[in-house]
N, CA and C of each residue as an Amber inpcrd file, in Angstrom:
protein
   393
 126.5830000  81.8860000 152.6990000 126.4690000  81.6510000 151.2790000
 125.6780000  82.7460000 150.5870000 124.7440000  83.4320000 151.3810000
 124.6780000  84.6310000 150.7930000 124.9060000  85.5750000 150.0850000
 126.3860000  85.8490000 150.0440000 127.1610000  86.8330000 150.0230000
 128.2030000  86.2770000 148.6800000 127.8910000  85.0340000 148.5430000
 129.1600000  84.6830000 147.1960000 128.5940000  85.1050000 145.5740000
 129.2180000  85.2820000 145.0320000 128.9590000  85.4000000 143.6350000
 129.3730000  84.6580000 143.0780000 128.6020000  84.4380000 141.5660000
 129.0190000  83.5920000 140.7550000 130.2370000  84.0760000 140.1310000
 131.2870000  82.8040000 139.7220000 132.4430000  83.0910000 139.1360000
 132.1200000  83.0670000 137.8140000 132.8260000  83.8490000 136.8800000
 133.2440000  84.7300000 135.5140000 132.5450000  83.0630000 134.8810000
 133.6640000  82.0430000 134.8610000 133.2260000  80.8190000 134.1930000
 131.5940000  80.1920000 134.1780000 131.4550000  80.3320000 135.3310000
 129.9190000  80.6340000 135.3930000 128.9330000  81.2130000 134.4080000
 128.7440000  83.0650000 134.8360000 128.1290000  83.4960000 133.8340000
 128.4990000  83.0500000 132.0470000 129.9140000  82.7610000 132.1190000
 129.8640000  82.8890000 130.2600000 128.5580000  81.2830000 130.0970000
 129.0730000  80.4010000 131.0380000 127.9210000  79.3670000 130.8430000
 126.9320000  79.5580000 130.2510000 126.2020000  80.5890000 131.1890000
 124.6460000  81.0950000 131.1970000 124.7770000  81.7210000 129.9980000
 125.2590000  82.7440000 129.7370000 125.0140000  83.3880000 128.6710000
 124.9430000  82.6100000 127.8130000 126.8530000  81.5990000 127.0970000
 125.7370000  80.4360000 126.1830000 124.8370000  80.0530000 125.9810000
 124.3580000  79.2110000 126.7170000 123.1760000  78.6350000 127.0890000
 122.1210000  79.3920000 126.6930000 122.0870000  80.7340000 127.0340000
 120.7560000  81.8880000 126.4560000 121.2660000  81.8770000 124.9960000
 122.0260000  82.1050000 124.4630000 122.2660000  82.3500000 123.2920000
 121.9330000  81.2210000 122.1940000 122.5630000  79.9180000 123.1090000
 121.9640000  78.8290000 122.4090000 120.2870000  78.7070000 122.1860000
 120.0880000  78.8390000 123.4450000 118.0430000  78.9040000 123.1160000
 118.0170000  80.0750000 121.8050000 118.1250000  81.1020000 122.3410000
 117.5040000  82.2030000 121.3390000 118.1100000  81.3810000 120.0930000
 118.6190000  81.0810000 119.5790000 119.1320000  80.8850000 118.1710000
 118.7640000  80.0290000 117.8590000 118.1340000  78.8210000 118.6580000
 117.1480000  78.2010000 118.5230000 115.7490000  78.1870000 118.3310000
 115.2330000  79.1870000 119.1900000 114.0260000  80.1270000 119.3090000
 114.0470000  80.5470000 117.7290000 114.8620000  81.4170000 117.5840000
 114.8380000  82.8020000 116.0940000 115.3660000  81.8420000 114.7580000
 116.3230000  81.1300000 114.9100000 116.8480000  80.9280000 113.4990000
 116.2450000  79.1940000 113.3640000 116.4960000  78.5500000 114.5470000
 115.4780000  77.2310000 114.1820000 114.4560000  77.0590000 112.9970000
 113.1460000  78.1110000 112.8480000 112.5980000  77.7880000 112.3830000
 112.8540000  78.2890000 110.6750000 113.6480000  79.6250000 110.8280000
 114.3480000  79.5870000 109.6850000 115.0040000  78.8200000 108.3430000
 115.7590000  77.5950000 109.6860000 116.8830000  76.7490000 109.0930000
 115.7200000  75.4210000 108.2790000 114.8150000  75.5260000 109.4430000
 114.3380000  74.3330000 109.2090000 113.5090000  74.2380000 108.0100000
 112.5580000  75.9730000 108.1110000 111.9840000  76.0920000 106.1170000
 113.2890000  76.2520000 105.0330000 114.2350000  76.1870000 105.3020000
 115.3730000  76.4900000 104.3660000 115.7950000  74.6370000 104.0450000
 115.7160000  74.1380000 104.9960000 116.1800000  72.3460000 104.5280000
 114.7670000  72.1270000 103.3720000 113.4740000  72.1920000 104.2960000
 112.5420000  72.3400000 103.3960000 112.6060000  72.7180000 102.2570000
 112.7720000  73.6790000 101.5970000 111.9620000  74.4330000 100.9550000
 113.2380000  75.1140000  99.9930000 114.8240000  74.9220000 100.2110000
 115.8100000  75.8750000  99.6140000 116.7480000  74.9600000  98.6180000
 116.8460000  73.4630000  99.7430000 118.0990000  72.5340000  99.6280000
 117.9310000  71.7670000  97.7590000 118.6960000  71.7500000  96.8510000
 118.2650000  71.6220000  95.7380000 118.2790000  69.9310000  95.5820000
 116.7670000  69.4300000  94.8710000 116.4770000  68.0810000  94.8490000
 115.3660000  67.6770000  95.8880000 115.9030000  67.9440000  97.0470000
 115.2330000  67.5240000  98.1180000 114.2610000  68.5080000  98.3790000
 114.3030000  69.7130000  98.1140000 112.9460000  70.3690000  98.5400000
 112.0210000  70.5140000  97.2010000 112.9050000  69.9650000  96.1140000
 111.5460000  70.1170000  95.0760000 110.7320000  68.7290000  95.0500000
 111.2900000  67.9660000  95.8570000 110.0240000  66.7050000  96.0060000
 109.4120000  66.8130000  96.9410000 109.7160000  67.3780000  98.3620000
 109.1610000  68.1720000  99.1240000 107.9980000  69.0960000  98.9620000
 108.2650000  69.6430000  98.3310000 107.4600000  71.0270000  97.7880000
 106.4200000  70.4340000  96.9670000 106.6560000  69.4590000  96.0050000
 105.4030000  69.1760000  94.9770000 104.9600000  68.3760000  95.4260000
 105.0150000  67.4570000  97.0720000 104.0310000  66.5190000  97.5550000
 103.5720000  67.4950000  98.3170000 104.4240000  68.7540000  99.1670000
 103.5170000  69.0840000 100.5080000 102.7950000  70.4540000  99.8420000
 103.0030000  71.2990000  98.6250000 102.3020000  72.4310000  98.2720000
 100.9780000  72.0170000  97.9350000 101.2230000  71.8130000  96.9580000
  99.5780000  70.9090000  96.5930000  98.6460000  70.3030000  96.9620000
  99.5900000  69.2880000  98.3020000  98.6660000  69.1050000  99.1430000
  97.6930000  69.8850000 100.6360000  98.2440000  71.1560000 100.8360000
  98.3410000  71.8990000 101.4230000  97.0800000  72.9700000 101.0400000
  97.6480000  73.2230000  99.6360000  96.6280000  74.2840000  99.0420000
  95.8750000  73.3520000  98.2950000  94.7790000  74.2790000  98.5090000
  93.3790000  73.9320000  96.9110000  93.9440000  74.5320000  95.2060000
  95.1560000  73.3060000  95.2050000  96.0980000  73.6800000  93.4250000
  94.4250000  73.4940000  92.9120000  94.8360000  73.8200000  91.5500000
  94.0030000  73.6020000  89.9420000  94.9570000  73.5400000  88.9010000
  95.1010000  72.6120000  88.5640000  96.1230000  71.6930000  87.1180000
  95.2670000  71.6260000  86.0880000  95.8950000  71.9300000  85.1140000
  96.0890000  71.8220000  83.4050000  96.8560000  71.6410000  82.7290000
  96.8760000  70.8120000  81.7990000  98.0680000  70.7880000  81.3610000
  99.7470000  70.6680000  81.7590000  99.5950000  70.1680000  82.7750000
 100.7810000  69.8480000  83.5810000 101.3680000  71.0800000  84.2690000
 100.4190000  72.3910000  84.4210000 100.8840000  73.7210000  85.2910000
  99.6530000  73.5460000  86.5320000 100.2010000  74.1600000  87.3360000
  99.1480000  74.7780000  88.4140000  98.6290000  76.3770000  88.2460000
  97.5780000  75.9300000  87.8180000  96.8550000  77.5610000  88.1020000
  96.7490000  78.3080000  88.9390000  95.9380000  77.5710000  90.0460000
  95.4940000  78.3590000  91.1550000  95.9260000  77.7130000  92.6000000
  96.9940000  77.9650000  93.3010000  97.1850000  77.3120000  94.7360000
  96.9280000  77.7220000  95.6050000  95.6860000  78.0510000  96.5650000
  95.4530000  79.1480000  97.2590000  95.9890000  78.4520000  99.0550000
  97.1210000  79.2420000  99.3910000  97.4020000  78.7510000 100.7200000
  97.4740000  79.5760000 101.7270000  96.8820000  79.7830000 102.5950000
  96.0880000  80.4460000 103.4320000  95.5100000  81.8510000 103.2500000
  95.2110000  81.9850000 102.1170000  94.8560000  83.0720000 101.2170000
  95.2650000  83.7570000 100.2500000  96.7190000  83.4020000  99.9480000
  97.5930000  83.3550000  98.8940000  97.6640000  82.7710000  98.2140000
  97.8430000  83.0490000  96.8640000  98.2850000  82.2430000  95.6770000
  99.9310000  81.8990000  95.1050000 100.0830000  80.8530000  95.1840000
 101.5080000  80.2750000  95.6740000 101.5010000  79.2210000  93.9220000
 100.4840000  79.5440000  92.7970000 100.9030000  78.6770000  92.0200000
 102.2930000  79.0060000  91.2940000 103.0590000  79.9020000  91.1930000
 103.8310000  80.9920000  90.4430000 104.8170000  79.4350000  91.2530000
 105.4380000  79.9110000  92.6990000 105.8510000  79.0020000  93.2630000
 106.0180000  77.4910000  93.1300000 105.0880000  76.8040000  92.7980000
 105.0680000  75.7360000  92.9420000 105.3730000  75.0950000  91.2220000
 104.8550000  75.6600000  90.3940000 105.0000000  75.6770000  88.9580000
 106.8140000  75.6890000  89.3670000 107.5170000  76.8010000  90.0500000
 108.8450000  76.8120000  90.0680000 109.4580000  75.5960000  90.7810000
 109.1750000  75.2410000  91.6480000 109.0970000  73.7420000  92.3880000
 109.1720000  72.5390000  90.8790000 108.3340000  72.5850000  90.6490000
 107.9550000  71.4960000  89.4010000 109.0070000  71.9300000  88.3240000
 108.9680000  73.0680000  87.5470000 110.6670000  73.5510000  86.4790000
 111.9050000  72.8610000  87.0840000 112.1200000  73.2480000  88.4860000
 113.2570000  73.1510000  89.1780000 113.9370000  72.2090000  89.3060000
 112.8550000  70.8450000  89.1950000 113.3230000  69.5390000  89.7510000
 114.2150000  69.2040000  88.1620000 113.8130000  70.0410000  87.2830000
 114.7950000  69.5310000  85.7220000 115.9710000  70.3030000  85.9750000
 115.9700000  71.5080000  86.7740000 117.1140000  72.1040000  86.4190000
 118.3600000  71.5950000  87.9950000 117.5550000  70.7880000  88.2440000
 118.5810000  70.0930000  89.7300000 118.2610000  70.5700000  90.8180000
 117.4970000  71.2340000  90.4450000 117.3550000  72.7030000  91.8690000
 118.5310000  73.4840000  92.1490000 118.2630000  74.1360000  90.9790000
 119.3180000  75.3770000  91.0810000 118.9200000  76.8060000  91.2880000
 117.3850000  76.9160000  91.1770000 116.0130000  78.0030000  91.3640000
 115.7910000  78.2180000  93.1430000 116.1150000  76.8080000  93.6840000
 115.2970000  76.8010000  95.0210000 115.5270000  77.7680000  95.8430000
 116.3900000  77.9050000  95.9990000 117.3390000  79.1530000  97.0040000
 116.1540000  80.3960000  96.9670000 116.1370000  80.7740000  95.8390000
 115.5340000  81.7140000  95.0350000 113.5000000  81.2810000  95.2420000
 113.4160000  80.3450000  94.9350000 111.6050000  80.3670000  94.9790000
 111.6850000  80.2240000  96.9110000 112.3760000  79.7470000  97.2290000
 112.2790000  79.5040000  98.6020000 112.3730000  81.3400000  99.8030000
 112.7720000  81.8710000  99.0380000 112.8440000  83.8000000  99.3440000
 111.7810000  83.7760000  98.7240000 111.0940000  83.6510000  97.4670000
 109.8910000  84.1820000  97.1870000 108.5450000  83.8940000  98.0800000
 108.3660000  82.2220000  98.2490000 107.6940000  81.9750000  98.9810000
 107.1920000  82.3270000 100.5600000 108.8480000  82.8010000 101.0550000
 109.0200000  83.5020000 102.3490000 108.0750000  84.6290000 102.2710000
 108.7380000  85.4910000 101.4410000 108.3890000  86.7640000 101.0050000
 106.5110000  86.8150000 100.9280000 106.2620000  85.6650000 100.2140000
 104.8600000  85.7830000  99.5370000 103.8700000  86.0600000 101.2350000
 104.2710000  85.5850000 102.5670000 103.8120000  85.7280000 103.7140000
 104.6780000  86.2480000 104.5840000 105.6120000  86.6930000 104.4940000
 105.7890000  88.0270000 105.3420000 106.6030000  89.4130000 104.0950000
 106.8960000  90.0450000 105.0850000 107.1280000  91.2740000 104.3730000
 108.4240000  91.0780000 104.1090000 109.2610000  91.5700000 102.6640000
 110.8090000  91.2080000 102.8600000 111.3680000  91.2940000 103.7780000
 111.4450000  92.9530000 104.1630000 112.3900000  93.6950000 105.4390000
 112.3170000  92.5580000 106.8920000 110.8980000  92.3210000 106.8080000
 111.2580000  91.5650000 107.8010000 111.9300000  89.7290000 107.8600000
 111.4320000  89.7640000 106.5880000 112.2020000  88.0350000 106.1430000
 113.8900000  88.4390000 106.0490000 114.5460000  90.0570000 105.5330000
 115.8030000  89.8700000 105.8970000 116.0700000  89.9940000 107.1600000
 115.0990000  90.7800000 108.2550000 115.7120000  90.9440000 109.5510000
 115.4990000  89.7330000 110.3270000 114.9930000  88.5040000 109.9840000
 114.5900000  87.5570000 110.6430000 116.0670000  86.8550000 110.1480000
 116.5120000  86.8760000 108.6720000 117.8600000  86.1840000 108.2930000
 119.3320000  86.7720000 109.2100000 118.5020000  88.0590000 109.7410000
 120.4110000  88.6350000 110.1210000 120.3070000  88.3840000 111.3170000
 119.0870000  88.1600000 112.0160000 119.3300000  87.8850000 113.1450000
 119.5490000  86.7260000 113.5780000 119.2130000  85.6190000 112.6690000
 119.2840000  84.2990000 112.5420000 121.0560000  84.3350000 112.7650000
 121.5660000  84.9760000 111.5210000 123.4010000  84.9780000 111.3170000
 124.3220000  85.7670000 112.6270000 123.4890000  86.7750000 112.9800000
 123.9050000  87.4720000 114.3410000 123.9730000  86.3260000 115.4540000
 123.0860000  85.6890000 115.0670000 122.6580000  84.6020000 117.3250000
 124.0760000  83.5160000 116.8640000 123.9460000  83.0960000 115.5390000
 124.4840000  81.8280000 114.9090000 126.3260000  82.2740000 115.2370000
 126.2680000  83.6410000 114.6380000 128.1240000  84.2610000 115.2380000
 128.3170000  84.1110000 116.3530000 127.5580000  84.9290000 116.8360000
 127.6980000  85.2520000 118.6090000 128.0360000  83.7910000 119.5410000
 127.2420000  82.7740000 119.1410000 127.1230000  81.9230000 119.9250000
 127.9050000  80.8900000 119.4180000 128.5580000  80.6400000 118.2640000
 130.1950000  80.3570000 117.6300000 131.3330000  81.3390000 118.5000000
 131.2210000  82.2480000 118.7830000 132.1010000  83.1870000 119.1850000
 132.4010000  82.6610000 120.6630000 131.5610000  82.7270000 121.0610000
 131.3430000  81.9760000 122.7690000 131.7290000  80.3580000 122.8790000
 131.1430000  79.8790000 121.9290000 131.7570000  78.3460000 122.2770000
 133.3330000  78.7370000 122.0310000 133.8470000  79.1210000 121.2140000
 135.3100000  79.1920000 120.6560000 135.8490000  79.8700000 122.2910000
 135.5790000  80.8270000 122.5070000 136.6000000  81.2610000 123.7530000
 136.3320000  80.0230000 124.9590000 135.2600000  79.6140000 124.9410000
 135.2600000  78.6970000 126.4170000 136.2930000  77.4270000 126.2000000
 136.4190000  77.3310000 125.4310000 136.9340000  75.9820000 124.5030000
 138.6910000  76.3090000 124.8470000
């Protein structure tokens, strides 16, 4: 038994299987601030129970001044959270890239998105031929 190799059907297994983790690994947490934080309705009630509570806000007048979340100021954000919920959440998509943005660097919030869409093809591509 030494001497046998795995058959072709085999490896494509494995490889799935890796592909499935990684895209789990990389775009998981992606998807999951995007249900959060993008989906319109649902992340602006989201957003105005968990921002505020999160950061040290300061309210006036029905705006947030100051939201400081983990050293950032995220009221710009959350003020958009609060507009949004009148306009249906049609902004979110949009404050939900800003907010990304506001803690990491774009380039890398898009290279974290293509690689998210790269694992997400690849591993559509693979289920489809085994199938």
């Amino acid at each position: 038994m030494a001497g046998t190799e795995a058959s072709p059907a085999a490896d494509r297994r494995r490889r799935q299987r890796r592909l499935g983790w990684a895209l789990l690994l990389v775009g998981g947490p992606l998807v999951l601030l995007a249900v959060m934080f993008a989906v319109p309705l649902l992340s602006n009630i989201i957003a105005l129970f968990l921002l505020p509570a999160l950061a040290e806000c300061t309210s006036s007048a029905g705006t947030f001044n100051h939201c400081w979340l983990w050293g950032r100021d995220v009221a710009e954000v959350v003020n958009g959270y609060s507009i949004g919920i009148f306009l249906a959440g049609l902004i979110n998509p949009m404050l939900f890239m800003n907010l990304l943005t506001i803690f990491l660097h774009p380039l890398l919030a898009l290279a974290w998105f293509v690689a998210t869409v790269a694992l997400a093809w690849a591993w559509t591509k693979g289920r489809r031929a085994a199938a």
